[in-house]
LUMTORNU-383434 format. One record per residue (C-alpha): residue in one letter; x, y, z negated; residue number from 1. Coordinates in pm, 1 decimal, padded with zeros to 6 digits, m for minus. Example, Ala and Ser with C-alpha at 12.3 -4.5 7.8 and 13.67 -1.06 7.14 Angstrom:
# LUMTORNU-383434
A_01230.0_m00450.0_m00780.0_1
S_01367.0_m00106.0_m00714.0_2
END
This chain:
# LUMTORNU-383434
X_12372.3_09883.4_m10280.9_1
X_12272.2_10076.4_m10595.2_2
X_12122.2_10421.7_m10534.3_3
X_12335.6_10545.9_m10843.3_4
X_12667.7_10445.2_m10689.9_5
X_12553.4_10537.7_m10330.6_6
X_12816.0_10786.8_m10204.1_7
X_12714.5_11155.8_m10153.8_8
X_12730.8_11189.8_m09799.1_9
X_12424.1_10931.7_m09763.1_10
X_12217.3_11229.4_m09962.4_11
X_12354.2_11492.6_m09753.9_12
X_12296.2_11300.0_m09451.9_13
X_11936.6_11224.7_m09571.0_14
X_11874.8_11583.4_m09676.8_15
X_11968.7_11712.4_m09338.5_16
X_11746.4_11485.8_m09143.3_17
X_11456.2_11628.3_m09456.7_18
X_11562.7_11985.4_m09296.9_19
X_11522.1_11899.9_m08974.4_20
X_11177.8_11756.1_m08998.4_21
X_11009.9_12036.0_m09211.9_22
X_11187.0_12292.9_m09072.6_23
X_11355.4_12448.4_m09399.8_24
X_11644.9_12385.4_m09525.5_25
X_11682.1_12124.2_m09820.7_26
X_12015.8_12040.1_m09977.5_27
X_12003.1_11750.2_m10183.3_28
X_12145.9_11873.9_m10560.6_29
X_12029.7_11626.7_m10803.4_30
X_11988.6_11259.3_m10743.3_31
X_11802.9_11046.5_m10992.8_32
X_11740.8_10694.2_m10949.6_33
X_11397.5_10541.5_m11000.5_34
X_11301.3_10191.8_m11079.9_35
X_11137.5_10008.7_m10793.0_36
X_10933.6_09702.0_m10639.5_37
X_11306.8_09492.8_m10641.0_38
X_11340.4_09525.5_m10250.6_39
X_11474.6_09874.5_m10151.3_40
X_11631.0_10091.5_m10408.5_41
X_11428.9_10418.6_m10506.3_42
X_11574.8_10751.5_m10583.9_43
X_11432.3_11102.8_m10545.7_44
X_11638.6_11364.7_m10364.8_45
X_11557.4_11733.6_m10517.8_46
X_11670.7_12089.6_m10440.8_47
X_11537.9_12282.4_m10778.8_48
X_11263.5_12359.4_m10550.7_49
X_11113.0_12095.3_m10361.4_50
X_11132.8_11683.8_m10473.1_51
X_11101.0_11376.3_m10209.7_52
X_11107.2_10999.0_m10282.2_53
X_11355.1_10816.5_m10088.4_54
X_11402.9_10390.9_m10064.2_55
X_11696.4_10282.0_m09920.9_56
X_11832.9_09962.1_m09800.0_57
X_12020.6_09754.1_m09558.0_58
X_12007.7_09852.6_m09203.6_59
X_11871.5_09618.5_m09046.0_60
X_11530.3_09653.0_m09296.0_61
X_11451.7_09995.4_m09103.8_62
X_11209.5_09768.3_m08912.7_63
X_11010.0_09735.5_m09249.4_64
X_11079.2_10129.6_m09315.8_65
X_10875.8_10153.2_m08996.1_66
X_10604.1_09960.4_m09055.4_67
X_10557.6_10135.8_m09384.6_68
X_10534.8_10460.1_m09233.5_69
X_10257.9_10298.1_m08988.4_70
X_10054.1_10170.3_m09221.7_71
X_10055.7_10486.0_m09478.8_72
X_09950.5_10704.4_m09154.0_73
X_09653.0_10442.6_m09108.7_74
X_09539.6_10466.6_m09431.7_75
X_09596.6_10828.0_m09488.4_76
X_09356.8_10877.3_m09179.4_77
X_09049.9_10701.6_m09334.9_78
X_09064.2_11028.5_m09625.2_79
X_08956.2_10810.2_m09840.3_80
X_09262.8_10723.5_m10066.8_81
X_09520.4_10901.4_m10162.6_82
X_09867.1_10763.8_m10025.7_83
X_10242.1_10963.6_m10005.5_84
X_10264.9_11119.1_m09694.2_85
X_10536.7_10961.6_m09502.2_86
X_10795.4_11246.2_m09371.0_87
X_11023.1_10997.9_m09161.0_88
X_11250.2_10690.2_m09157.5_89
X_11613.9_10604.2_m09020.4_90
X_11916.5_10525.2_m09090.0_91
X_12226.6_10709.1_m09222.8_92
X_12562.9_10648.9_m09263.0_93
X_12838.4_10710.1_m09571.5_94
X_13155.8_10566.5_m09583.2_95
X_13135.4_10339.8_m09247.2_96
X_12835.4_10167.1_m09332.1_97
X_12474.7_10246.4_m09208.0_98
X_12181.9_10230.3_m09419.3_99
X_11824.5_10246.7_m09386.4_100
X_11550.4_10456.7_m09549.5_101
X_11218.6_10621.0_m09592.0_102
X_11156.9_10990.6_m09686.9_103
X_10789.1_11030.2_m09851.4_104
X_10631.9_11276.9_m10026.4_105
X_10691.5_11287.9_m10430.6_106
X_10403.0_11209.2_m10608.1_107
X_10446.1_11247.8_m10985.0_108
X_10198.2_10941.3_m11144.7_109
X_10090.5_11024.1_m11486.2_110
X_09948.0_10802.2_m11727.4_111
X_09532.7_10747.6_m11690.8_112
X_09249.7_10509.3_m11680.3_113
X_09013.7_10578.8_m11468.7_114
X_08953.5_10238.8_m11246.1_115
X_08627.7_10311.4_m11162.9_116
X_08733.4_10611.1_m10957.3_117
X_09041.9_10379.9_m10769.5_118
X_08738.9_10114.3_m10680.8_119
X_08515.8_10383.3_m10572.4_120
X_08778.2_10524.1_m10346.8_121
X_08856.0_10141.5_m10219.1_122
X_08520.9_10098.9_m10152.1_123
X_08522.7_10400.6_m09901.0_124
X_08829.6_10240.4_m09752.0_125
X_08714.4_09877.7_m09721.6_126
X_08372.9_10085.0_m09513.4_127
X_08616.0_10188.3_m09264.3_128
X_08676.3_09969.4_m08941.1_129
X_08989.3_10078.7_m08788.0_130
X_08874.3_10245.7_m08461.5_131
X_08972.2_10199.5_m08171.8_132
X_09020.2_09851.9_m08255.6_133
X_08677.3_09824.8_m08500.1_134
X_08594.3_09491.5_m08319.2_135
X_08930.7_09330.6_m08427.1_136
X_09128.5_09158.9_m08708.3_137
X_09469.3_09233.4_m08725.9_138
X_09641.7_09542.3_m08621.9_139
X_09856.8_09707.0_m08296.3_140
X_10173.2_09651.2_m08446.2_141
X_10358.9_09353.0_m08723.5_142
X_10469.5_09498.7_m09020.6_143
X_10575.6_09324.9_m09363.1_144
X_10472.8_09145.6_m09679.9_145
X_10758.3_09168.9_m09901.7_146
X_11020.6_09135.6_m09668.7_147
X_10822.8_08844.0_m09489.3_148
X_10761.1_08947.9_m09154.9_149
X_10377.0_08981.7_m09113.3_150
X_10193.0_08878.0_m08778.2_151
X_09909.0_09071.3_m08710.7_152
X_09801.0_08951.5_m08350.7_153
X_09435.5_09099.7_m08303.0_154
X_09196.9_08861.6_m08270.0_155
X_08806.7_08847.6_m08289.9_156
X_08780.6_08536.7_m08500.0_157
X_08834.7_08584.9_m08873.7_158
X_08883.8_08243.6_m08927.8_159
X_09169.9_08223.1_m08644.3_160
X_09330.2_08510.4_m08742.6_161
X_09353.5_08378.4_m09146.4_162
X_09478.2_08051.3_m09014.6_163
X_09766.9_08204.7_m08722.1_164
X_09874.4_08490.2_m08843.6_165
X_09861.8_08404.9_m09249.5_166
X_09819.0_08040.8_m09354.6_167
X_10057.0_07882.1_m09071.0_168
X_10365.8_08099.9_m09083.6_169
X_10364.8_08072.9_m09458.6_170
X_10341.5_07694.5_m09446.1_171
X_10603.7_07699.0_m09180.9_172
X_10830.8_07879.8_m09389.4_173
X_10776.8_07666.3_m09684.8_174
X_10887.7_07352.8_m09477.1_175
X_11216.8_07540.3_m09392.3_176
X_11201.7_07607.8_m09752.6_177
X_11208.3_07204.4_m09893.1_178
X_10809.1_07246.0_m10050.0_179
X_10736.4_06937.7_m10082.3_180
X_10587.5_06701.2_m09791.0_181
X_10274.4_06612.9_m10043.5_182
X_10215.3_06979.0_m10059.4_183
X_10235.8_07057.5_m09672.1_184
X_10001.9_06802.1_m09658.2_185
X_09751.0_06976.3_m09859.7_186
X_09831.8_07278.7_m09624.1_187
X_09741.3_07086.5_m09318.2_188
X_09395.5_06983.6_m09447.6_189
X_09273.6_07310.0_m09545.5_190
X_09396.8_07442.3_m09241.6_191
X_09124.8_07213.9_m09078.5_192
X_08929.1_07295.4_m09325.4_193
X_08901.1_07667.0_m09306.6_194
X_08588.4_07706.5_m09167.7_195
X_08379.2_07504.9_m09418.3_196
X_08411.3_07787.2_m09622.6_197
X_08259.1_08102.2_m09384.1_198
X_07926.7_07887.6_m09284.0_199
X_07749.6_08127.1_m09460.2_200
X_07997.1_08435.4_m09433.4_201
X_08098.4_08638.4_m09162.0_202
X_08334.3_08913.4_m09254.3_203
X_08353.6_09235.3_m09043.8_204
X_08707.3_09381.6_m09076.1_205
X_08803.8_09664.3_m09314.0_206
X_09132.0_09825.0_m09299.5_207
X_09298.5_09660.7_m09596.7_208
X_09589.7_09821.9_m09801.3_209
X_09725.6_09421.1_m09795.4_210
X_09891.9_09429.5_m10076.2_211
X_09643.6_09570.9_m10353.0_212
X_09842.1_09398.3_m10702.3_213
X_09899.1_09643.4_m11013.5_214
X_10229.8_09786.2_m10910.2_215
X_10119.5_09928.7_m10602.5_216
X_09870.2_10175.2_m10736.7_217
X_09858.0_10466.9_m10946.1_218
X_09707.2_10830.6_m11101.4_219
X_09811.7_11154.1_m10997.0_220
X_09731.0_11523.4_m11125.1_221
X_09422.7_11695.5_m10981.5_222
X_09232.8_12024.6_m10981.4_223
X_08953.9_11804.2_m11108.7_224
X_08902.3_11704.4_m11505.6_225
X_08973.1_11345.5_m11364.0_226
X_09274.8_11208.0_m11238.6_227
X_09282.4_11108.2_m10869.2_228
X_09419.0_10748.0_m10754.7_229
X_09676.9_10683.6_m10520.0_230
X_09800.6_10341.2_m10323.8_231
X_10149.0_10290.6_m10174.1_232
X_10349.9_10007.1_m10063.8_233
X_10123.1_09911.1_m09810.3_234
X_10138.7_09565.6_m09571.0_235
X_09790.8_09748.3_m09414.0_236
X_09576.5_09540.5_m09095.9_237
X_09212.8_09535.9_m09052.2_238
X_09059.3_09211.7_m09291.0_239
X_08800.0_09051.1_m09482.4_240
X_08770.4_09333.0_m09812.1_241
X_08774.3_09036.9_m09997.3_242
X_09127.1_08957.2_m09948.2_243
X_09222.4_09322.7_m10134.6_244
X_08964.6_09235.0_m10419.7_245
X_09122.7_08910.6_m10473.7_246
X_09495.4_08997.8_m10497.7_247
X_09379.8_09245.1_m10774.0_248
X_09301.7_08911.8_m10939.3_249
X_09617.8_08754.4_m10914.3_250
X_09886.2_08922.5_m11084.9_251
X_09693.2_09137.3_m11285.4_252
X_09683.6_09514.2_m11348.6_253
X_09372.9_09572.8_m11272.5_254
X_09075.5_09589.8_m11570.8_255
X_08752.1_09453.2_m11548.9_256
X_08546.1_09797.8_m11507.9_257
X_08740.9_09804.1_m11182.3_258
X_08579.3_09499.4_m11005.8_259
X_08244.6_09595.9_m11174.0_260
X_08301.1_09936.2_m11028.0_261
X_08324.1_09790.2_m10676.9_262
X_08082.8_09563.0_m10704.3_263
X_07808.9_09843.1_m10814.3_264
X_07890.7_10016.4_m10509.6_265
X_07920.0_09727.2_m10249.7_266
X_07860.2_09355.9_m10412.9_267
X_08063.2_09093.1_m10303.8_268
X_07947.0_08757.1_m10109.1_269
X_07816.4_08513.3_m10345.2_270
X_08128.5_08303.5_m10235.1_271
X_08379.6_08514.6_m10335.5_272
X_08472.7_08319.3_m10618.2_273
X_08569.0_08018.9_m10403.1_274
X_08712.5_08220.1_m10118.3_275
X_08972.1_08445.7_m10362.9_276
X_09172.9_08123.2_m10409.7_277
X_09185.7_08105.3_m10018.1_278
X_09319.0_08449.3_m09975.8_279
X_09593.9_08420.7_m10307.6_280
X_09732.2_08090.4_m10151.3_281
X_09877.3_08322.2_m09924.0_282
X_10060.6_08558.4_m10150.8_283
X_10117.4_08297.6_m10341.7_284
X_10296.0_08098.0_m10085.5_285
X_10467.3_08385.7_m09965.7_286
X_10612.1_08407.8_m10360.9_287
X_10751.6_08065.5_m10288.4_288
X_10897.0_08144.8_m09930.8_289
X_11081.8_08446.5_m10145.8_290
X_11142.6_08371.8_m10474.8_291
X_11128.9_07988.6_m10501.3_292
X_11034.4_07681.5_m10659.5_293
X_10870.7_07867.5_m10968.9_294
X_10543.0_07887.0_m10728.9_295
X_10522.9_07544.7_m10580.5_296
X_10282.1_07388.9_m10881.4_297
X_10094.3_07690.1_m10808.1_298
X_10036.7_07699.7_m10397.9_299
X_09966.9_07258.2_m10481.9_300
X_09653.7_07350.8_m10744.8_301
X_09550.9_07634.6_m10524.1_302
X_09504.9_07361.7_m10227.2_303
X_09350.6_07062.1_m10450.1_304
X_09083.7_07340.0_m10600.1_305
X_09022.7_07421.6_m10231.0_306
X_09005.6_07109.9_m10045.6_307
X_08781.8_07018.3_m10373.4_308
X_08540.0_07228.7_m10308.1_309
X_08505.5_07142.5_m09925.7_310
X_08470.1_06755.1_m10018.8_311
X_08232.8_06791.8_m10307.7_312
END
């Protein structure tokens, strides 16, 4: 589905369920679409006097809808970041078929650089525990990384929860997904391996945006003479902070003032540099479950570097 060839009645249907929720009526005039993350498509419905950003997309991904909402709410309540403030999800129908979507708040990005200011305001998150469940790693509810379902099963052990609820399903998947045995291997040793590399390290959990890489942040106007940063496009649970830091280190997007930032206000464990590969395998294996063979060379080197550094 293509939010420019969407038919009309999906807006209207959308823009009613927008008047019903803020109590003023909004009747969706001008559509325009708005490129996206690849998963949902992105449009913003306007009335020449209010704007909201809408993703759309099959109905049976209003589960994901969901857990976005969830996870913007949680991270909106720390006040620490700025995030788009989630209005409501559903579905709608047009021409016999249902589809689902999210209604947040439009938040116009404009062009800045100002990292120090987005690891400033991470910081503040990654200081906040989660309460009521501030003992815990993981979260209440599952929610999504990508489209990969994401299990976040509380549990008190950070090493437990890293290997159940991340490594495992991902290797799972990648066996239903032909990696190769050699490679699965790997997985299974570091998997035993895990907690040579927290002897020295015990994490506390943070509330984590989960899925901190370059297109999932921004700058938006503010009364002040300096931009203010925002996050969206959140797969949020309570984590080590250094599994944020270290996606900003995969894909890019992020300068180096911003990790120097972070680190003035709240240096990093002196194994950090060993542990990032630990927490990328995941993303990175979840690229593979997703997108294909492109990241199998990848998730292999990841494991040989790891298991490496456990055997000396």
């Amino acid at each position: 589905m293509n939010a420019a060839t969407a038919p009309d009645p999906l807006y209207a249907d959308i823009a009613e369920r927008i008047s019903q929720v803020t109590g003023e009526p909004f009747r969706a005039r001008h559509p325009h679409t708005r490129s996206g993350g690849g998963i949902s498509e992105s449009l913003v419905l306007e009335d020449g006097a209010r704007m909201f950003f809408i993703k759309l997309n099959r109905a049976e991904r209003l589960p994901m809808f969901e857990a976005e909402m969830a996870g913007l709410r949680l991270l909106a309540a720390t006040q620490t970041l700025r995030v788009p403030e989630p209005l409501l999800c559903g579905t709608a129908s047009a021409s016999g078929q249902q589809h689902a979507f999210i209604v947040l708040e439009y938040l116009p990005l404009v062009d800045s650089d100002a990292p120090e200011r987005l690891a400033e305001r991470l910081v503040a998150l990654h200081q906040h525990s989660g309460a009521p469940t501030h003992e815990l790693f993981g979260l209440q509810h599952d929610n999504f990384i990508g489209t990969t379902p994401q299990d976040n099963t509380p549990h008190n052990d950070w090493v437990s929860f890293w290997s159940r609820c991340r490594l495992q399903p991902q290797l799972e998947r990648a066996r239903q997904n032909q990696l190769a045995p050699a490679t699965l291997e790997l997985g299974e040793q570091l998997l035993a391996a895990l907690p040579s590399f927290f002897t020295d390290y015990q994490p506390r959990p943070s509330v984590l945006h989960g899925d901190l890489w370059g297109g999932n942040y921004g700058y938006v106007a503010s009364e002040s003479a300096q931009p203010e940063p925002v996050i969206f496009d959140p797969a949020t649970y309570l984590g080590d902070r250094e599994a944020d830091i270290a996606m900003t280190e995969l894909f890019g997007g992020f300068p180096p003032r911003f990790r120097h930032a972070y680190e003035a206000a709240w240096p990093l464990d002196a194994g950090y540099g060993v542990r990032r590969q630990l927490y990328n395998l995941y993303h990175v294996l979840n690229h593979f479950n997703l997108f294909g063979e492109g990241y199998a060379a990848q998730s292999q080197r990841l494991m040989q570097r790891l298991l490496s550094e456990v055997r000396g």
